[in-house]
C-alpha positions as CSV (number, residue, x, y, z in Angstrom):
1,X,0.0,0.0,0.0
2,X,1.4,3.5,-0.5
3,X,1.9,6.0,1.3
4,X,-0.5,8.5,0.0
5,X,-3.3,5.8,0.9
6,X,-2.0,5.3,4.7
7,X,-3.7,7.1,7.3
8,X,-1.2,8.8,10.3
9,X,-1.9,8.0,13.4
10,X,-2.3,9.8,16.6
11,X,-2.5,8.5,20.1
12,X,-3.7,11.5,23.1
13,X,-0.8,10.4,25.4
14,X,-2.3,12.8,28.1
15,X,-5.2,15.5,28.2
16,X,-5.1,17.3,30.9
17,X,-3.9,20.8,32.4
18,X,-1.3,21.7,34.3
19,X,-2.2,19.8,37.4
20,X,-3.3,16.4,35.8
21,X,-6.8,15.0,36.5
22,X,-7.5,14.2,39.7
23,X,-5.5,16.8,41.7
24,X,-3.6,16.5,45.1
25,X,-6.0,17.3,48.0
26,X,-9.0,17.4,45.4
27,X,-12.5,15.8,46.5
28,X,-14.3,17.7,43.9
29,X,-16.9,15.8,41.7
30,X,-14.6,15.7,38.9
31,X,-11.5,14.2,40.7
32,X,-13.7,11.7,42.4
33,X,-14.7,10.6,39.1
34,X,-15.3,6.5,38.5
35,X,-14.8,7.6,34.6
36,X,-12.0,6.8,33.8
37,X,-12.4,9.5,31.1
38,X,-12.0,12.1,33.7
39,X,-8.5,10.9,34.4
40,X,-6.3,12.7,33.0
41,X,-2.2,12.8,32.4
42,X,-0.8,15.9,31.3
43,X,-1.3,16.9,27.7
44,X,0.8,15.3,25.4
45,X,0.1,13.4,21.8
46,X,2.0,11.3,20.1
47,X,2.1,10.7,16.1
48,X,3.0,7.6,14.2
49,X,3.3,9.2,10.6
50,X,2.3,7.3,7.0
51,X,5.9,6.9,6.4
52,X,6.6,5.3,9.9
53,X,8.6,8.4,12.1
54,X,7.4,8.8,15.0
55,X,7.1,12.1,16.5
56,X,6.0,13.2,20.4
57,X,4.8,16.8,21.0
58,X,6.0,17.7,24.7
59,X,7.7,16.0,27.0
60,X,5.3,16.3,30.2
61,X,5.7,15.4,33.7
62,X,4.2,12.1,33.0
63,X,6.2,11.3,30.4
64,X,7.7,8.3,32.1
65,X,4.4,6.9,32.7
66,X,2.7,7.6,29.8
67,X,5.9,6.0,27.4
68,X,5.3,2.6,29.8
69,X,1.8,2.6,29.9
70,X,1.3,3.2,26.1
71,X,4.6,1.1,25.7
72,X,5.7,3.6,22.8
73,X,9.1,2.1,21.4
74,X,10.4,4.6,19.5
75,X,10.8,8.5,19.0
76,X,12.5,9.9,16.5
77,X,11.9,13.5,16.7
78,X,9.8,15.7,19.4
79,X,8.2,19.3,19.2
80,X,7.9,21.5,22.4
81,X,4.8,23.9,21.8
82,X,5.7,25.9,24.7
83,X,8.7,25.9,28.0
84,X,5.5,25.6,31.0
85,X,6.7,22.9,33.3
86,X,3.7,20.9,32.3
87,X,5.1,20.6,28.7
88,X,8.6,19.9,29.0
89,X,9.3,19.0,32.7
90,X,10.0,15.8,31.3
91,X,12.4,16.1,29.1
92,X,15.2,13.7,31.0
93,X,12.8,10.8,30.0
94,X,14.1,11.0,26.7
95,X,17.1,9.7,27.4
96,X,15.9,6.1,28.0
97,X,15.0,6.4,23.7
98,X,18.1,7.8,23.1
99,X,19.9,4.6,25.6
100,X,17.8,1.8,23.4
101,X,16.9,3.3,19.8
102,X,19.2,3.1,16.4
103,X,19.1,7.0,16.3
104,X,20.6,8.1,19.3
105,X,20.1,11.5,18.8
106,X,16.9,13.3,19.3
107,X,16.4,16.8,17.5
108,X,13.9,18.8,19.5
109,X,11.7,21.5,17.5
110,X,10.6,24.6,19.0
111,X,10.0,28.0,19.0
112,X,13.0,30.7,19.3
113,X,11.8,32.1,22.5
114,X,11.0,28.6,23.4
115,X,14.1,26.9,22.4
116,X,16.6,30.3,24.3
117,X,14.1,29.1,27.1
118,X,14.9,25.5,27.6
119,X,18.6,26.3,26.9
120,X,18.7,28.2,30.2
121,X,16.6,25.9,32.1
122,X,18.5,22.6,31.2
123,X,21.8,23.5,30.4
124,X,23.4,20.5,31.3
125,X,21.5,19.3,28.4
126,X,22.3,21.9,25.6
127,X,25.0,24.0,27.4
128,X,27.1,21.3,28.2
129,X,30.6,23.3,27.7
130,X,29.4,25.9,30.1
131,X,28.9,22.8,33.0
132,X,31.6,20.7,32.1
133,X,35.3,20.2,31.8
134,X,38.4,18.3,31.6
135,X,38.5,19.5,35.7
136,X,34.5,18.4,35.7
137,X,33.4,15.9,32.9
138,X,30.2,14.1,33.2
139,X,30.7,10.8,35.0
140,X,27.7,9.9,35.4
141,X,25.7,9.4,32.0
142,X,22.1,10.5,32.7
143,X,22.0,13.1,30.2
144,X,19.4,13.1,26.9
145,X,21.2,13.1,23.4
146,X,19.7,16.1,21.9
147,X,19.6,18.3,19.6
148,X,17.7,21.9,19.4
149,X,16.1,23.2,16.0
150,X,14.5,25.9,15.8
151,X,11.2,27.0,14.1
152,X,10.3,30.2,12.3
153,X,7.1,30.9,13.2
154,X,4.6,34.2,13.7
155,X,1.2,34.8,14.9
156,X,-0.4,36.0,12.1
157,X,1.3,33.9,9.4
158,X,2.2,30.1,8.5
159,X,5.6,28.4,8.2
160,X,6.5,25.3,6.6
161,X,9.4,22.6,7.8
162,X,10.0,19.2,6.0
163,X,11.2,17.0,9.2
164,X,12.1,13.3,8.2
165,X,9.8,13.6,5.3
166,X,6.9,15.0,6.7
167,X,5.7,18.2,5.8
168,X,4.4,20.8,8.6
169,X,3.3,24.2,8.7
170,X,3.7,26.0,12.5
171,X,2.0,29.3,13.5
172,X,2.3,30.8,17.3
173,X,-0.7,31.1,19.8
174,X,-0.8,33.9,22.4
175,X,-0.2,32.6,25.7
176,X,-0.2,34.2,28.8
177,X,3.6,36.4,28.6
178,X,4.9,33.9,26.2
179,X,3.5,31.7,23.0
180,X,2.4,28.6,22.0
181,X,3.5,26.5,18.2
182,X,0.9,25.5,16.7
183,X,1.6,22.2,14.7
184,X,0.0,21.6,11.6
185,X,0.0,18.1,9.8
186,X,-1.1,17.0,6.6
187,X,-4.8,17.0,7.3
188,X,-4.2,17.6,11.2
189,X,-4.2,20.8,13.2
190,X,-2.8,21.0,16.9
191,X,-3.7,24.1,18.9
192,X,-2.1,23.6,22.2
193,X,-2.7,26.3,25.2
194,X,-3.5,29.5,23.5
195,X,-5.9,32.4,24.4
196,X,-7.0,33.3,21.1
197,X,-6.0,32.5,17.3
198,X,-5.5,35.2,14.6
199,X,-8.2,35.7,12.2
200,X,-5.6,34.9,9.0
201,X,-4.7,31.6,10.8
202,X,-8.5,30.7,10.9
203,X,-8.6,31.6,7.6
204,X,-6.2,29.3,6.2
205,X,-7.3,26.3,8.3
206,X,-10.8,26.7,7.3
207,X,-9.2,26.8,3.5
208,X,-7.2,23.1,4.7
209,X,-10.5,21.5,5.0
210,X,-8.8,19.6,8.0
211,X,-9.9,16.2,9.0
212,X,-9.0,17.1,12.3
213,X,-8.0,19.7,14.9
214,X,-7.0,19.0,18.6
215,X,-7.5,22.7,20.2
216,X,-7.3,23.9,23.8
217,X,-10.4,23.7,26.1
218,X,-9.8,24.3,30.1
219,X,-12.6,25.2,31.7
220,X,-16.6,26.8,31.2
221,X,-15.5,30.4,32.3
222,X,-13.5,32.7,30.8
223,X,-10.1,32.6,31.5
224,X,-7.1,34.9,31.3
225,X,-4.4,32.3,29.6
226,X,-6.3,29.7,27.8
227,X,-9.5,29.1,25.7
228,X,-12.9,28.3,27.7
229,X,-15.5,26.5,25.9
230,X,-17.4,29.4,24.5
231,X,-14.4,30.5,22.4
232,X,-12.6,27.2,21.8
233,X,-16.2,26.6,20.0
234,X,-16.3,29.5,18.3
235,X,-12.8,28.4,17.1
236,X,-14.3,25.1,15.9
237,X,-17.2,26.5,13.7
238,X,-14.8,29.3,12.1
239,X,-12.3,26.4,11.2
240,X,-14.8,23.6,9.8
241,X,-13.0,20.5,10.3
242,X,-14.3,17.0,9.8
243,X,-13.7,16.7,13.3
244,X,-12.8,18.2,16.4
245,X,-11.2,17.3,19.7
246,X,-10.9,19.4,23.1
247,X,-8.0,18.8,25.4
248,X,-6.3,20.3,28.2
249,X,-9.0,20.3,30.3
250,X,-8.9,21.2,34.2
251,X,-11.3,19.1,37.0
252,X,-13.6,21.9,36.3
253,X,-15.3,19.5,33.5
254,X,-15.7,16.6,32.9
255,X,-16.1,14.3,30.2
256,X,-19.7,13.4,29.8
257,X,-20.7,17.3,30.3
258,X,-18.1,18.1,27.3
259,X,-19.6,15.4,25.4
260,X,-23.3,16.2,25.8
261,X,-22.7,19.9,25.0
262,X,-20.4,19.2,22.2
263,X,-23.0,16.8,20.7
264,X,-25.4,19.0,21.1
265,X,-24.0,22.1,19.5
266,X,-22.6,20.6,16.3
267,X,-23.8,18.7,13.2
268,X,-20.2,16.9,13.4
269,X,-17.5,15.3,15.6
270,X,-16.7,17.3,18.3
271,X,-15.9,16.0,21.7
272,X,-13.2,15.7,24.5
273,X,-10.3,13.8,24.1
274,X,-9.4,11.2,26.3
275,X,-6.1,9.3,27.9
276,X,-5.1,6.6,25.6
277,X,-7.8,7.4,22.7
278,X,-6.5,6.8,19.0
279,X,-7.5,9.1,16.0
280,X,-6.5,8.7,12.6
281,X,-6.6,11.7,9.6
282,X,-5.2,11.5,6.1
């Protein structure tokens, strides 16, 4: 079969906010739940591509977990949509891929502000010459192989980056004092934590007739830093997809609300994600 006829597929490693789904010293109704929908990992997907690379966007604070529980075997290249500690916290569990796979080095794509970011919060990781030394080398081994690429990427326009034969267009989200990269797929669109999207990105999604977008979705009420339901809807309609999934969502909601309101508001497929659900686009 060719590849043109191959579907990519995605598996929602984690969707959940910041805290992760129940929280610590939470007896709310949503972190009580018996769903097992309402549990929720931090947010991070993974992508299995039509010509077999393997890419992760974010390395979370669960991503130790969520490798071993989803028993992913491989990752040969990762994206960081933002430097918040829920999105790249867990960035040493790489190195366990780079210990057992062919390719021992990972590249790491990201913003410019991003990537300056994570340079200054790990630098034992990319800054290597500035911790160590003839006088101090690295005895003990626990560092990721990786490598840091950046991506050009504006709010109001889209970029485009071949990576290991895969093409993808990137655009940034407002987000709180910094901004988010929005990945872009083939027939897929990712819109990680963001306040709002510019009108000319809409524009050229809607133009993509997408089979999917994955787009932020905390909470009910407004909210200074993220997309509530209201908007994150609004989002959905403007764009058109063939389907739509919510994620990042805090114990504010929970999943059969999202689902009944979803269902009830559009003619097409639109609901939460889930831990652990699989979704395929062209």
């Amino acid at each position: 079969m060719s590849t043109q006829a191959k579907k990519n597929h995605l598996l929602v490693l984690g969707s959940g906010t910041s805290t992760g789904i129940p929280m610590i010293n939470c007896l709310c109704k949503v972190c009580t739940s018996r769903n097992k929908k309402d549990k929720r990992l931090r947010t991070s997907l993974f992508i299995a591509s039509n010509n077999g690379v393997k890419f992760l966007i974010d390395t979370t604070t669960d991503l130790r977990y969520q490798a071993i529980k989803y028993k992913l075997d491989r990752i040969d290249s990762v994206f960081i949509t933002h430097s918040h500690a829920d999105h790249i916290h867990g960035i040493d569990d790489l190195r366990q891929f780079c210990y057992t796979q062919e390719k021992n080095k990972i590249p790491i794509y990201t913003s410019q502000n991003t990537a300056e970011d994570i340079k200054n919060r790990f630098p034992y990781i990319f800054q290597t010459e500035k911790i160590f030394s003839s006088l101090r080398p690295i005895v003990g081994g626990g560092i990721p192989n990786l490598s840091l690429n950046n991506i050009e990427a504006s709010q109001q326009n889209l970029s485009s980056k071949t990576i290991a034969g895969n093409r993808f267009k990137f655009c940034l989200l407002p987000h709180a004092y910094t901004e988010s990269l929005a990945i872009i797929h083939s027939k897929f669109a990712y819109l990680p934590d963001c306040s709002d999207i510019h009108p000319q990105i809409i524009k050229k999604l809607k133009a993509m007739q997408l089979d999917l977008v994955i787009i932020d979705c905390l909470q009910v009420r407004p909210h200074k830093t993220h997309l509530n339901v209201d908007k994150c809807f609004a989002f959905i309609k403007a764009i058109a997809p063939a389907q739509a999934r919510l994620i990042h969502m805090n114990h504010e909601v929970d999943h059969q609300y999202l689902e009944k309101v979803s269902k009830k508001t559009f003619n097409f497929s639109v609901s939460p994600t889930f831990d652990g659900e699989k979704l395929t686009y062209r």
